[in-house]
C-alpha positions as MATLAB code, in Angstrom:
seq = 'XXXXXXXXXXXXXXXXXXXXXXXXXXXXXXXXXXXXXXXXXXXXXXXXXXXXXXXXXXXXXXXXXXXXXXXXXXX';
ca = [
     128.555  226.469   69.590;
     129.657  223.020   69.552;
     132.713  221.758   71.348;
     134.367  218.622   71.608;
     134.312  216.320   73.864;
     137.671  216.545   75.843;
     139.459  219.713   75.552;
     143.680  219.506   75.813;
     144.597  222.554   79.101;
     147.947  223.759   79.684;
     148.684  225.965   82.246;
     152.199  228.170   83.230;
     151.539  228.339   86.729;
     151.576  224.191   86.721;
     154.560  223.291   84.365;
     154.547  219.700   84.531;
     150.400  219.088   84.648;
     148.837  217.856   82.096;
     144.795  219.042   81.953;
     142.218  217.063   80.431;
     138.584  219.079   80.250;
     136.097  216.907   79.917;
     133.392  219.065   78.732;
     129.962  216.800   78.366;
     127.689  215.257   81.570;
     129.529  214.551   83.855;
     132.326  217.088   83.346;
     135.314  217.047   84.981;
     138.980  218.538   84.490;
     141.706  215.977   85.499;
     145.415  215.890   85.719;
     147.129  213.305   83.990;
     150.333  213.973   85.945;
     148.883  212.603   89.267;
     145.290  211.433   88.177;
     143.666  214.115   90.298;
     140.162  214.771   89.313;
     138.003  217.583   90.155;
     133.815  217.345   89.228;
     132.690  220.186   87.506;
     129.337  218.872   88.643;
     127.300  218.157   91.999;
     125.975  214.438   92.790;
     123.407  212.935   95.024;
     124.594  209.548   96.487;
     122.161  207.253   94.281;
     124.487  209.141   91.288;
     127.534  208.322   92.878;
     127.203  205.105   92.431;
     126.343  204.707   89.309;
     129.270  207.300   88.423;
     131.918  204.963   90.285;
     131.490  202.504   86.850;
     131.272  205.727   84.068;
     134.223  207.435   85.707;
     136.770  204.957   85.025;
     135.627  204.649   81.292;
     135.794  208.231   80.980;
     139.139  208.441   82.712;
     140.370  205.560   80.104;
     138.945  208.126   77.708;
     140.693  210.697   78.014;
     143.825  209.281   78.786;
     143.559  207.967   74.822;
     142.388  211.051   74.014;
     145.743  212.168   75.109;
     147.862  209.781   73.887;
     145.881  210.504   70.303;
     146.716  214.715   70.345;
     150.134  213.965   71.251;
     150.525  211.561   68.356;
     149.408  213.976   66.177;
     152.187  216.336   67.193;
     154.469  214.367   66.682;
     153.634  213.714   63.189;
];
């Protein structure tokens, strides 16, 4: 099955957060309300670093990707 490659998450329990799934390596679920970010995956510390310069792309990322699905409801 193919997926994309952030997924929009609402949840009733958390009115005001706003998920973001990202679902390819390295996946992670963050909350655009207060930017917190929880790794779906494990990392040694040679990864780490290297992640510290991908995560704020993908972060960038999905905040568009955001901004884009909400632009489409409102058209």
């Amino acid at each position: 099955m193919d997926i994309p490659k952030f997924l929009f998450g609402d949840n009733t329990d958390y009115p005001s957060a706003i998920f973001i799934i990202h679902t390819e390596y390295p996946r992670f679920i963050i909350n655009l309300e207060n930017d917190e970010v929880i790794w779906l995956e494990e990392f040694s510390m040679e990864d780490e670093k290297e992640l510290e310069a991908e995560a704020r792309e993908l972060f960038e990322a999905a905040n568009e990707f955001y901004d884009r699905e909400i632009g489409r409801y409102e058209d």
